[in-house]
KEDONU-625061 format. One record per residue (C-alpha): residue number from 1; residue in three letters; y, z, x. Coordinates in nm, 2 decimals. Each point is the difference from the previous one (the first is absolute). Last residue first. Layout:
+-----+------+--------+--------+--------+
| seq | type |      Y |      Z |      X |
+-----+------+--------+--------+--------+
| NUM |  ALA |      Y |      Z |      X |
...
+-----+------+--------+--------+--------+
//
This chain:
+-----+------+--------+--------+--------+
| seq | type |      Y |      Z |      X |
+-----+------+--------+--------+--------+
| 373 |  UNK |  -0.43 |  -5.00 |   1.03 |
| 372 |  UNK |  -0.24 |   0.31 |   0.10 |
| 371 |  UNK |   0.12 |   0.30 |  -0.02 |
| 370 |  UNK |   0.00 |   0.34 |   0.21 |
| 369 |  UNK |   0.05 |   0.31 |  -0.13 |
| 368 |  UNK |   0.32 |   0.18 |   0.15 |
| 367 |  UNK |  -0.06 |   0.24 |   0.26 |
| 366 |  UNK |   0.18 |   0.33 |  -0.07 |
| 365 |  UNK |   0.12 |   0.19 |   0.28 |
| 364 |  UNK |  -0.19 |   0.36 |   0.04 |
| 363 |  UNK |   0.14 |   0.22 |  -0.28 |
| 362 |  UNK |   0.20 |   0.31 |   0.08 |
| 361 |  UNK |   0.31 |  -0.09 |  -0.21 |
| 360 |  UNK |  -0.22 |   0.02 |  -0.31 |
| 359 |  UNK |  -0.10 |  -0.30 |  -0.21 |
| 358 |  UNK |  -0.18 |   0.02 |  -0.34 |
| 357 |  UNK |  -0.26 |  -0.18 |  -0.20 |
| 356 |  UNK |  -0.17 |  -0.04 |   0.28 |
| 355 |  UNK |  -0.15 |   0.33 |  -0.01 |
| 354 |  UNK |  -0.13 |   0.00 |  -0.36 |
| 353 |  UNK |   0.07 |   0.09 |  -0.37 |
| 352 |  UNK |  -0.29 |  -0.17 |  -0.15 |
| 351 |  UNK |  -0.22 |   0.34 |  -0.04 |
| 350 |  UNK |   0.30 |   0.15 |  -0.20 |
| 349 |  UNK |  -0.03 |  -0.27 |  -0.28 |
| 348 |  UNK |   0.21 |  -0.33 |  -0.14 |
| 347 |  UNK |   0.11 |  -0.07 |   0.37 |
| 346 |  UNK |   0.27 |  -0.29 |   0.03 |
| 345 |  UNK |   0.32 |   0.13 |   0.19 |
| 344 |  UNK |   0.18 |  -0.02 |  -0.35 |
| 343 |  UNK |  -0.28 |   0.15 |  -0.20 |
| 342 |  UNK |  -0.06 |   0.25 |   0.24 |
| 341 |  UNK |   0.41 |   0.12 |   0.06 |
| 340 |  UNK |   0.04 |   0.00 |  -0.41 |
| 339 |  UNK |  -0.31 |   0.25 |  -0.02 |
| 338 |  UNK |   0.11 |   0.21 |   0.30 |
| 337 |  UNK |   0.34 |   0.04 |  -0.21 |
| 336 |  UNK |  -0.13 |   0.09 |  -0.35 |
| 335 |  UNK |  -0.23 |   0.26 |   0.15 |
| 334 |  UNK |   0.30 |   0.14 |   0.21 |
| 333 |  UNK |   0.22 |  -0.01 |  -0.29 |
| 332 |  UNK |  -0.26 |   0.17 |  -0.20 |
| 331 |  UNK |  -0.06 |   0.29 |   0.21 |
| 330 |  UNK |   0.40 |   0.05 |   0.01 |
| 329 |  UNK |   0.00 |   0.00 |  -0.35 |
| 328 |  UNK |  -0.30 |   0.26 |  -0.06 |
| 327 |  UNK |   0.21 |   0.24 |   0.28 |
| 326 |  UNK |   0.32 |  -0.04 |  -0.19 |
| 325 |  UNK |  -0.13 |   0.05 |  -0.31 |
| 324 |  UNK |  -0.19 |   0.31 |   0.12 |
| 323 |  UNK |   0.35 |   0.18 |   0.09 |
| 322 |  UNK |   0.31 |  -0.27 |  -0.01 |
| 321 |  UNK |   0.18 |   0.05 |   0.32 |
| 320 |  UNK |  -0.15 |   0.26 |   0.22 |
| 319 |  UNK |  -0.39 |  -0.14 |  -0.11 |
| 318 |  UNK |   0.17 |  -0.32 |   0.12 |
| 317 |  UNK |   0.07 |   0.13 |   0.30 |
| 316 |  UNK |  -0.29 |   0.22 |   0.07 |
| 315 |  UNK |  -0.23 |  -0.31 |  -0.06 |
| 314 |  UNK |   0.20 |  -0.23 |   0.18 |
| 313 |  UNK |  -0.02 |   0.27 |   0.31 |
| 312 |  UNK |  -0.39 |  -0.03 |  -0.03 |
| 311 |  UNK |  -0.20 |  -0.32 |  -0.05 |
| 310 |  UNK |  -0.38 |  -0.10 |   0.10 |
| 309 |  UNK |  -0.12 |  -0.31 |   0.07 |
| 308 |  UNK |  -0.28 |  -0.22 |   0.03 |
| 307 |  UNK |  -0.32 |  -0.12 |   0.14 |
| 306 |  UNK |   0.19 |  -0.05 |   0.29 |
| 305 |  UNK |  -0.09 |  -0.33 |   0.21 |
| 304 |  UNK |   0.31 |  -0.14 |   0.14 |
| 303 |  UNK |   0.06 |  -0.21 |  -0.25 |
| 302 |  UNK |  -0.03 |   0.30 |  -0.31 |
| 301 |  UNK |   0.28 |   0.13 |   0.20 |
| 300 |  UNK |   0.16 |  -0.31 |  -0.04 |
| 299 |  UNK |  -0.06 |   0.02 |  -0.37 |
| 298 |  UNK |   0.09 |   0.34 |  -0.06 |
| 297 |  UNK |   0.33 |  -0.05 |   0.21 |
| 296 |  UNK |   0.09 |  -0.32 |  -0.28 |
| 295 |  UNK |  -0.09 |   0.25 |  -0.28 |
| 294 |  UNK |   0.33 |   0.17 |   0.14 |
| 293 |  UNK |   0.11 |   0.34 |   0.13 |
| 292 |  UNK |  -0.32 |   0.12 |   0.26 |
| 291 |  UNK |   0.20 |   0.16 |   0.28 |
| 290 |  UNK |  -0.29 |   0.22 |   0.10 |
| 289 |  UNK |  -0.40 |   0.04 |  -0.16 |
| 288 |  UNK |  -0.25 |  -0.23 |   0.12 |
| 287 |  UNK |  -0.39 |  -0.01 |  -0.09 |
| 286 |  UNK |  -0.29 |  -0.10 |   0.22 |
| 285 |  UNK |  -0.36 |   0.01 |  -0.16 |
| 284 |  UNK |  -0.29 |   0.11 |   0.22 |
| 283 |  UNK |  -0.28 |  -0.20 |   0.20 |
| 282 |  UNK |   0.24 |  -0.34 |  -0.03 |
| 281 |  UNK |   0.04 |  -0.02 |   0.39 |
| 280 |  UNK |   0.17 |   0.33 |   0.00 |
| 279 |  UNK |   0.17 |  -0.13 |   0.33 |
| 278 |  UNK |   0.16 |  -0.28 |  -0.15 |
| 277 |  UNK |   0.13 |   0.13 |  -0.27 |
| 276 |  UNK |   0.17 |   0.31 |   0.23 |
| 275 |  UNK |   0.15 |  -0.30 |   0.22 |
| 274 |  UNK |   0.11 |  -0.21 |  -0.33 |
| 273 |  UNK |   0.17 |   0.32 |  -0.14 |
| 272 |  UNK |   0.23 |   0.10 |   0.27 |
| 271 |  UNK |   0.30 |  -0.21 |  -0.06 |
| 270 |  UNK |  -0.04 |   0.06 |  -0.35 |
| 269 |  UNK |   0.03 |   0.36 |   0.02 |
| 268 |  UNK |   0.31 |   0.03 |   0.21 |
| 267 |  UNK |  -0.06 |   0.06 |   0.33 |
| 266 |  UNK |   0.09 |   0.31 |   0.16 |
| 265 |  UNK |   0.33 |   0.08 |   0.14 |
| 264 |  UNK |   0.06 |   0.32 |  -0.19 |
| 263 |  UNK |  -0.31 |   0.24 |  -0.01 |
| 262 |  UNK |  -0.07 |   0.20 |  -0.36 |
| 261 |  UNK |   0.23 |  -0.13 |  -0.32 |
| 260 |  UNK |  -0.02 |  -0.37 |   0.05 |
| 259 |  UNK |  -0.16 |   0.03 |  -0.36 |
| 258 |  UNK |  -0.30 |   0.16 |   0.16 |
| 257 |  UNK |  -0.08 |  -0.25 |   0.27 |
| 256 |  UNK |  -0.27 |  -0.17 |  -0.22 |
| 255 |  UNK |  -0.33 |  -0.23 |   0.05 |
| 254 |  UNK |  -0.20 |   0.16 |  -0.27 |
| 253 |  UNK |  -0.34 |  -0.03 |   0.10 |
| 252 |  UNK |  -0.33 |   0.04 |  -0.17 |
| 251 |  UNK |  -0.36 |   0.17 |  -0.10 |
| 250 |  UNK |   0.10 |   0.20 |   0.34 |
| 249 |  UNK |  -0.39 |   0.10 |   0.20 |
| 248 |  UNK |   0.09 |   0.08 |   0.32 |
| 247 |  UNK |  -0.06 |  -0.33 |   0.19 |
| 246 |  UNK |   0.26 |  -0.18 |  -0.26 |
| 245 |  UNK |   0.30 |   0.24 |   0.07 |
| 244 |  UNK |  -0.09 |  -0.03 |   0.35 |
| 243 |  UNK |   0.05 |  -0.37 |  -0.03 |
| 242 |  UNK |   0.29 |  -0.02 |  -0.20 |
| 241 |  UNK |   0.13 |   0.24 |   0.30 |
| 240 |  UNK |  -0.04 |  -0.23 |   0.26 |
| 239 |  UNK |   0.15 |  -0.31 |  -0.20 |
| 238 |  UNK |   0.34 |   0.22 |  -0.06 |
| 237 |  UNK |   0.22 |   0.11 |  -0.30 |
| 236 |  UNK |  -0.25 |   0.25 |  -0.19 |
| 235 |  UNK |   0.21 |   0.24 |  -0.21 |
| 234 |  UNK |  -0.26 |   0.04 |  -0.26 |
| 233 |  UNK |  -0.34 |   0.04 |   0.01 |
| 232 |  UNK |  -0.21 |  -0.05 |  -0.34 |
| 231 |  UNK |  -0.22 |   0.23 |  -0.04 |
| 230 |  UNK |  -0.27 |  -0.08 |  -0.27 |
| 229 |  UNK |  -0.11 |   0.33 |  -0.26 |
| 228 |  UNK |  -0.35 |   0.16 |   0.09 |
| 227 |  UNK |   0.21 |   0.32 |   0.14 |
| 226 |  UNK |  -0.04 |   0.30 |   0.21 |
| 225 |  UNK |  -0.22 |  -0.18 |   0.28 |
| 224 |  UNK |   0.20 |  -0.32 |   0.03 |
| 223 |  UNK |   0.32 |   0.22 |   0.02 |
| 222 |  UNK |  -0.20 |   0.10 |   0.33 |
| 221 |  UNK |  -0.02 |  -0.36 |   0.10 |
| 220 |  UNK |   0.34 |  -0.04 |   0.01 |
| 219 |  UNK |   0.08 |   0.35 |   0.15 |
| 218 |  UNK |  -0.20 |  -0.13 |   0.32 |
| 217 |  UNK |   0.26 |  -0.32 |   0.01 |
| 216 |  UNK |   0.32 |   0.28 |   0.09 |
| 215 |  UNK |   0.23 |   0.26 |  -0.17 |
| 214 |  UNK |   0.09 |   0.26 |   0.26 |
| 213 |  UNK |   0.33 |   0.00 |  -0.16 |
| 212 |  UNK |  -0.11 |   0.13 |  -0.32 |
| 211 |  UNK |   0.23 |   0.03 |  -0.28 |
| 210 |  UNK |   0.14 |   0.33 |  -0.06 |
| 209 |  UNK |   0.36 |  -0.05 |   0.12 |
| 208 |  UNK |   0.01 |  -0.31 |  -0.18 |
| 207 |  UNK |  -0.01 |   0.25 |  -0.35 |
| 206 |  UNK |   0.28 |   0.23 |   0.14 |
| 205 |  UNK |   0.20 |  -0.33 |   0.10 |
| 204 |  UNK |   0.00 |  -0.10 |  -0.35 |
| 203 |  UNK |   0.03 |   0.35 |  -0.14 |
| 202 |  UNK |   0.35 |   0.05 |   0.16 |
| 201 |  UNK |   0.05 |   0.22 |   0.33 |
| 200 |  UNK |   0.26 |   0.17 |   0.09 |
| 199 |  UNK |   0.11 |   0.28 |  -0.31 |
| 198 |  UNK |  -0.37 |   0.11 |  -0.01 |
| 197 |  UNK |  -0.23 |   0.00 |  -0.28 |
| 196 |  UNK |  -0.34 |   0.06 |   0.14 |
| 195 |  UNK |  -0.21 |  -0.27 |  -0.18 |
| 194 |  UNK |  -0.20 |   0.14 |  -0.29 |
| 193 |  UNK |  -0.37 |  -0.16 |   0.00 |
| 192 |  UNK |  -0.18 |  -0.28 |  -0.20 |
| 191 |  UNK |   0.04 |  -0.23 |   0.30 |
| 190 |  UNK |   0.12 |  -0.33 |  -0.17 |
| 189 |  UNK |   0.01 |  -0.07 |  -0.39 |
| 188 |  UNK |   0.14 |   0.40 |   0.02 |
| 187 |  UNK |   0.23 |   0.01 |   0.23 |
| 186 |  UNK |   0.14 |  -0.31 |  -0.07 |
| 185 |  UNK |   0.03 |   0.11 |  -0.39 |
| 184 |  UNK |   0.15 |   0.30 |   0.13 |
| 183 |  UNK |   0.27 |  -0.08 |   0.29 |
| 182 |  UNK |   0.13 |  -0.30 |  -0.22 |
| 181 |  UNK |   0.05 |   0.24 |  -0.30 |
| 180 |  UNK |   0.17 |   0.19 |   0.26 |
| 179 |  UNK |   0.24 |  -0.27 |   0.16 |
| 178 |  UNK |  -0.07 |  -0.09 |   0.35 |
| 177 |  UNK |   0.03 |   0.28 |   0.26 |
| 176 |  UNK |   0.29 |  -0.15 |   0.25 |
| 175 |  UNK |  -0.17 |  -0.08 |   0.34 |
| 174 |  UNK |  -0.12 |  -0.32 |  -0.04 |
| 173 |  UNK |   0.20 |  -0.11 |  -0.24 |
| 172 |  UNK |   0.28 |   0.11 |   0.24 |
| 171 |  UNK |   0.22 |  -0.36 |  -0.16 |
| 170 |  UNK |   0.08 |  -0.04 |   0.37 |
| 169 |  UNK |  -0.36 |   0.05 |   0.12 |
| 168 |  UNK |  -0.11 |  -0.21 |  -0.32 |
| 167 |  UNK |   0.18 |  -0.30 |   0.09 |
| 166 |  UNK |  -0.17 |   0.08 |   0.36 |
| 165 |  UNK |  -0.34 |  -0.08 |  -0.08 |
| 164 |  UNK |  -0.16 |   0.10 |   0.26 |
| 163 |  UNK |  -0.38 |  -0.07 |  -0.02 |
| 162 |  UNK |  -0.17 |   0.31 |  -0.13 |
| 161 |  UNK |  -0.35 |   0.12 |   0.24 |
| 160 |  UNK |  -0.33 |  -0.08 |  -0.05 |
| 159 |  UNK |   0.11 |  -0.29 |  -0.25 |
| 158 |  UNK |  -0.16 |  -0.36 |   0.08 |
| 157 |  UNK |  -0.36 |   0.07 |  -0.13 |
| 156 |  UNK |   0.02 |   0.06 |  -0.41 |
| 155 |  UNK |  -0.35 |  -0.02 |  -0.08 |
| 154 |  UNK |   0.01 |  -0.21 |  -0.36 |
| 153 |  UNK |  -0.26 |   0.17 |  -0.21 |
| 152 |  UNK |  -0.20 |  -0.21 |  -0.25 |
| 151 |  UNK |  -0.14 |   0.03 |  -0.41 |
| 150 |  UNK |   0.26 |   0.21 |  -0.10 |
| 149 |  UNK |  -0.20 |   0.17 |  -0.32 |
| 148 |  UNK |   0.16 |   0.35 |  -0.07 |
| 147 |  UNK |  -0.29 |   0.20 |   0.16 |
| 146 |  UNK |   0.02 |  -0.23 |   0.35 |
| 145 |  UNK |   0.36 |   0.06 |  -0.01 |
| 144 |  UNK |  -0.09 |   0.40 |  -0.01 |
| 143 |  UNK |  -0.26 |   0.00 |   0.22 |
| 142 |  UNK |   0.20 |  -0.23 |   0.28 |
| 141 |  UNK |   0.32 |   0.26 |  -0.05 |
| 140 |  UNK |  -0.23 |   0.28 |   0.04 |
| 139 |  UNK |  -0.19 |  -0.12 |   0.31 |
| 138 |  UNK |   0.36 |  -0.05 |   0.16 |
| 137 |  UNK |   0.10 |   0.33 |  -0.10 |
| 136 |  UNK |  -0.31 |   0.15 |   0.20 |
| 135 |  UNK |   0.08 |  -0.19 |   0.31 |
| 134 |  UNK |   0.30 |   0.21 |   0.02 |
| 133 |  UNK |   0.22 |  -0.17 |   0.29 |
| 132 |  UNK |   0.06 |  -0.31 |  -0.26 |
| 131 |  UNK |  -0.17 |  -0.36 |  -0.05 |
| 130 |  UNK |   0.25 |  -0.21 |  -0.15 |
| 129 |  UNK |  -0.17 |  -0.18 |  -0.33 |
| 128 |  UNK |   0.11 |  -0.27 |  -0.23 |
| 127 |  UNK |  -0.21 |   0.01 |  -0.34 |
| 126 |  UNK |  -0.09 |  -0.32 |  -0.17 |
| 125 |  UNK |   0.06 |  -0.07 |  -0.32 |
| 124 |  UNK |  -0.18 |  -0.24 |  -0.27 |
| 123 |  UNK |   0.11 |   0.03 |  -0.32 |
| 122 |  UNK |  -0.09 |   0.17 |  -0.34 |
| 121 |  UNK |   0.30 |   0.25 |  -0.11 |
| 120 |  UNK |   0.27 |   0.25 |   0.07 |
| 119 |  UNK |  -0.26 |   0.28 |   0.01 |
| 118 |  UNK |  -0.09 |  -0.11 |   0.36 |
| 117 |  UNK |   0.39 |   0.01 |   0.16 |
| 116 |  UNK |  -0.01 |   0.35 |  -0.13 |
| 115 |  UNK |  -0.33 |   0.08 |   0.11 |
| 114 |  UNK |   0.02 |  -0.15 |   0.36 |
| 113 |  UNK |   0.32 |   0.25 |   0.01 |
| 112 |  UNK |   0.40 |  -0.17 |  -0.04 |
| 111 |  UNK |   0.23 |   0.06 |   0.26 |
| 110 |  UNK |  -0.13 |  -0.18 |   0.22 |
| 109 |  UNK |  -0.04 |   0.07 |   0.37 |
| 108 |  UNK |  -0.36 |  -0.11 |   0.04 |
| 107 |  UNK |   0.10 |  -0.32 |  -0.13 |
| 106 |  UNK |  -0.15 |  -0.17 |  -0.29 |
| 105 |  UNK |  -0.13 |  -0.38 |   0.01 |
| 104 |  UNK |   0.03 |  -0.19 |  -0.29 |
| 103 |  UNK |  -0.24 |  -0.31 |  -0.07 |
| 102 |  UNK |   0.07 |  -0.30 |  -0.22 |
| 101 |  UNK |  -0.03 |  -0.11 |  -0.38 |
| 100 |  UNK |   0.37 |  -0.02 |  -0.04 |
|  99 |  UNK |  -0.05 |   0.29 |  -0.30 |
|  98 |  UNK |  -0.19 |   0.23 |   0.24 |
|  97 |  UNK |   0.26 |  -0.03 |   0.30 |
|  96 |  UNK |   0.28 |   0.05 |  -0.26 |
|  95 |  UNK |  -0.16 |   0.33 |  -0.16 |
|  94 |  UNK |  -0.07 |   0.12 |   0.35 |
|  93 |  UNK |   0.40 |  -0.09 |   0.12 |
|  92 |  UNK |   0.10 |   0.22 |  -0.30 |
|  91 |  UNK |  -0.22 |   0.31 |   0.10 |
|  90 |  UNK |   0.11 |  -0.01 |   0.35 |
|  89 |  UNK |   0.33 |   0.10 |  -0.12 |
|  88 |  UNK |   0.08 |   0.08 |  -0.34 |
|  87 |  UNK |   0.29 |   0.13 |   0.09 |
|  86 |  UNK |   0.12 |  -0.28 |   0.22 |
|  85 |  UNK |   0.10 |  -0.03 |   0.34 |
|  84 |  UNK |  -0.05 |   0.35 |   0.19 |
|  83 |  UNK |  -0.29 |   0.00 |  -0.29 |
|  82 |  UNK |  -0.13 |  -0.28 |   0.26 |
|  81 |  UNK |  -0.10 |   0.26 |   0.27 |
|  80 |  UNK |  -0.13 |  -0.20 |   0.26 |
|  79 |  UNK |  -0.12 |  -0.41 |  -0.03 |
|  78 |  UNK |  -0.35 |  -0.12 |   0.02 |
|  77 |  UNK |  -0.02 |  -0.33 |   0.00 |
|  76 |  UNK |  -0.04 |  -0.21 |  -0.35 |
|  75 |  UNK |  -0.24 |  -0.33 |  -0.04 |
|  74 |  UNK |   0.09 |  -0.38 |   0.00 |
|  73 |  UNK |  -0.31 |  -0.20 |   0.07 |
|  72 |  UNK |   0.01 |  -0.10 |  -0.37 |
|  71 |  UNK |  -0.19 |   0.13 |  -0.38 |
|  70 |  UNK |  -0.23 |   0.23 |   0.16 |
|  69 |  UNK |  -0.38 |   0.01 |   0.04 |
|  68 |  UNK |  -0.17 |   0.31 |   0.22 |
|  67 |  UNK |  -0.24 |  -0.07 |   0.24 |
|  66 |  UNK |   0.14 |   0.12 |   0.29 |
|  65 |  UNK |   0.32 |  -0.20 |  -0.09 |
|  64 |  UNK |  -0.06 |  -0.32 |  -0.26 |
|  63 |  UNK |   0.20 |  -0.30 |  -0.04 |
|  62 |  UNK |   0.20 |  -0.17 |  -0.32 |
|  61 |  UNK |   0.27 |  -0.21 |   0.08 |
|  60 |  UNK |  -0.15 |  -0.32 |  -0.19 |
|  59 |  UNK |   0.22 |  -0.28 |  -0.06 |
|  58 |  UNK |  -0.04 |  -0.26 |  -0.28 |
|  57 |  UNK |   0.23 |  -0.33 |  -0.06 |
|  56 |  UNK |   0.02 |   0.04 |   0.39 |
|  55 |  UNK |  -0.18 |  -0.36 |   0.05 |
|  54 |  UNK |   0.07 |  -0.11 |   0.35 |
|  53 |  UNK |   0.29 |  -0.27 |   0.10 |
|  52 |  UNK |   0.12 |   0.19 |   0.29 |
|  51 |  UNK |  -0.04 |   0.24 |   0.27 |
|  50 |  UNK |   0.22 |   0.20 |   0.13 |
|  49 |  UNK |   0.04 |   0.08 |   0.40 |
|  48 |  UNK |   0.21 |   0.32 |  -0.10 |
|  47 |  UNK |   0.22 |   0.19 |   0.22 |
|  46 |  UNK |  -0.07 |   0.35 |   0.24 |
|  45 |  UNK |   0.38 |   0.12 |   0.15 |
|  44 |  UNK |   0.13 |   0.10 |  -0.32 |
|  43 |  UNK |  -0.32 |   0.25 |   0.01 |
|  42 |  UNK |   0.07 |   0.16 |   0.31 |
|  41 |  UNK |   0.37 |   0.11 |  -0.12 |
|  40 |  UNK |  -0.09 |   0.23 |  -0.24 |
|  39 |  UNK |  -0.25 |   0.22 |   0.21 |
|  38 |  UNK |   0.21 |  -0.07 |   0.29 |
|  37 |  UNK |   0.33 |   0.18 |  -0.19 |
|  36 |  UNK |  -0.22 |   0.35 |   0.02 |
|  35 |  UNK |  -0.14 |  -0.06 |   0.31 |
|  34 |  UNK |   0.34 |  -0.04 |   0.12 |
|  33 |  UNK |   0.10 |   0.33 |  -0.19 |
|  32 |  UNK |   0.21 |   0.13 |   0.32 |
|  31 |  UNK |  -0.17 |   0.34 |  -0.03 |
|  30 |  UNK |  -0.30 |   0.02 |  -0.27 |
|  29 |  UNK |   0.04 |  -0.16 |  -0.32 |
|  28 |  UNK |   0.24 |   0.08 |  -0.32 |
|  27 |  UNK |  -0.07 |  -0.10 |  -0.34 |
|  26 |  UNK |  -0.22 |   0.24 |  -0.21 |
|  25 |  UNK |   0.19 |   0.31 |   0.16 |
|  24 |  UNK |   0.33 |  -0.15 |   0.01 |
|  23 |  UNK |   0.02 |  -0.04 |  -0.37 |
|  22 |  UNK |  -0.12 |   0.37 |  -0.03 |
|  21 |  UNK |   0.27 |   0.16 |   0.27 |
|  20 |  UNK |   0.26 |  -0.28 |  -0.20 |
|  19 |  UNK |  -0.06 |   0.15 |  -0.33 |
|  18 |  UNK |  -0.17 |  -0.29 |  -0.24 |
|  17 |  UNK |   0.18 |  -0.21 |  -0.19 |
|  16 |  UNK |   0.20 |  -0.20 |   0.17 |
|  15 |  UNK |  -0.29 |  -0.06 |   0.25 |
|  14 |  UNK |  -0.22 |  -0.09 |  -0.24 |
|  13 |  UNK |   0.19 |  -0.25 |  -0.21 |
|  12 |  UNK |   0.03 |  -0.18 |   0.38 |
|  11 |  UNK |  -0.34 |   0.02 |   0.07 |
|  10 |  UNK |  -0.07 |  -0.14 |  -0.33 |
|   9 |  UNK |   0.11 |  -0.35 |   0.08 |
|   8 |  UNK |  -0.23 |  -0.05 |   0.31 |
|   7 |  UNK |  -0.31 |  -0.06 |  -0.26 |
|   6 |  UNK |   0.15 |  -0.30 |  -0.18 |
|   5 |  UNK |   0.20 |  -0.12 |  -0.31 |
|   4 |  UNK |   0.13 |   0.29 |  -0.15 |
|   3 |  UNK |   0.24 |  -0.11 |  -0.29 |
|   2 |  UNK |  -0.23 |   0.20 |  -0.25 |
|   1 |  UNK |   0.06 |   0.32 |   0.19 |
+-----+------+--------+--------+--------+
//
């Protein structure tokens, strides 16, 4: 573990370790995975435009979301069932997020409860939310995070049905009952009720089964009636929707295509980000989650106006590898790494990382400034 240089390296401890129906889990996308490549790809496609001979003796990568101060623009996604990856599970990544200063977001499908994840520790943690059939559980999973002091719920958007993810169609993780313990601590952090065990259908597509497909903008503004907490939306990739999300009352935007788990062929993330920017026209925050390896990706995201990031397969990877270490150590390689990208393009704090301090292949022509001799 000590000869692990970046993020990317734990993917490959993870996948020898883990069973392959787990590994493939985490890292698979939907059908031909294009999406899934695009949200790499699309950033070695943005470069720098560095400036130079600024003082970066001191640099600042401190920034505040809804109000809340953290330590850098780097925050965790939500990410399923992580005791699939480590024992310790949700709990570990919690006690990472806390010590790094920055903001943890649990998933609806964890595998740790809102209390668990709560008596780990102080830290700011927001709750990720898919709103199911039973409106009554929903109420009861926004009480209860509400009681164990998340201070925002991110409204999952992009999921009224499971993209088809067809590593797990061959590894029948969709249709093979996941391990008990799984079964009962999902079961329990999630709906509270006994699944009907069945020989053809696992928990995981069980627990999609009861989220809502009706799900549309008024349910927005309902969750605004059960709960004080912000809503941030996310799975917004277009202008049009950044808009909506804006006229019905989000507190913020996470520009994400669900891991490149949902629809193939969209976007990736950072491709989208400057059109949903634009749109909110600074009345919410804009976040990005997808593809995000390097402190180099949190800068250009940063560029194209995010007010920061949020991380999820290097999460489950390094939680795979090396437990809470692993997570704390991947947090700190990306802090590390945004802070050597800002002093070498020139930006000693967040609010001087700018647009022109990048080029994108879907620039106008730049005209050079004009001298006089």
């Amino acid at each position: 573990m000590e000869e692990i240089t970046n993020v990317m390296e734990y993917e490959e401890i993870a996948r020898q370790k883990l069973p392959k129906m787990v590994y493939d889990y985490y890292a698979s996308g939907a059908e031909d995975q294009w999406t899934l490549k695009e949200n790499r790809n699309a950033f070695s496609r943005i470069l720098f435009r560095p400036r130079i001979l600024v003082d970066v003796s001191n640099i600042d990568m401190t920034t505040t979301v809804l109000g809340f101060k953290i330590s850098m623009p780097i925050m965790i996604a939500p990410t399923a069932m992580q005791k699939m990856a480590h024992p310790d599970g949700e709990n570990a990544t919690a006690r990472a997020a806390s010590a790094a200063d920055t903001i943890m977001t649990l998933s609806s499908w964890a595998t740790s409860s809102v209390e668990e994840v709560a008596s780990t520790g102080p830290g700011i943690r927001f709750f990720q939310l898919y709103v199911y059939k039973d409106r009554n559980v929903v109420a009861q999973l926004v009480r209860r995070a509400e009681r164990a002091g998340f201070k925002a719920i991110a409204l999952t958007v992009d999921t009224p049905r499971l993209g088809r993810r067809e590593a797990d169609i061959k590894n029948r993780f969709v249709h093979e009952p996941l391990p008990r313990w799984i079964q009962t601590l999902l079961t329990t952090c999630v709906l509270s009720t006994e699944p009907p065990q069945t020989s053809d259908s696992g928990l995981a597509s069980y627990v999609a089964g009861q989220v809502d497909r009706t799900l549309s903008w008024k349910d927005v503004k309902w969750l605004q009636t059960i709960t004080s907490l912000p809503i941030l939306v996310k799975g917004v990739l277009t202008a049009e929707d950044a808009k909506l999300a804006v006229q019905n009352g989000a507190a913020g935007i996470i520009v994400s295509n669900h891991g490149a788990r949902q629809l193939d062929y969209v976007p990736a993330t950072i491709t989208a980000l400057e059109e949903v920017v634009k749109a909110a026209q600074g009345r919410v925050p804009v976040f990005l989650d997808g593809g995000v390896r390097r402190g180099t990706d949190v800068f250009k995201a940063l560029a194209l106006g995010a007010s920061g990031v949020f991380i999820g397969r290097p999460v489950l990877f390094s939680l795979a590898a090396d437990g809470e270490a692993g997570v704390r150590k991947v947090l700190q390689m990306l802090r590390d790494e945004l802070e050597l990208t800002m002093a070498l393009s020139g930006c000693t704090s967040l609010k001087e990382i700018t647009r022109s301090h990048i080029a994108t292949d879907w620039d106008p022509p730049r005209s050079l400034p004009s001298s006089k001799l």
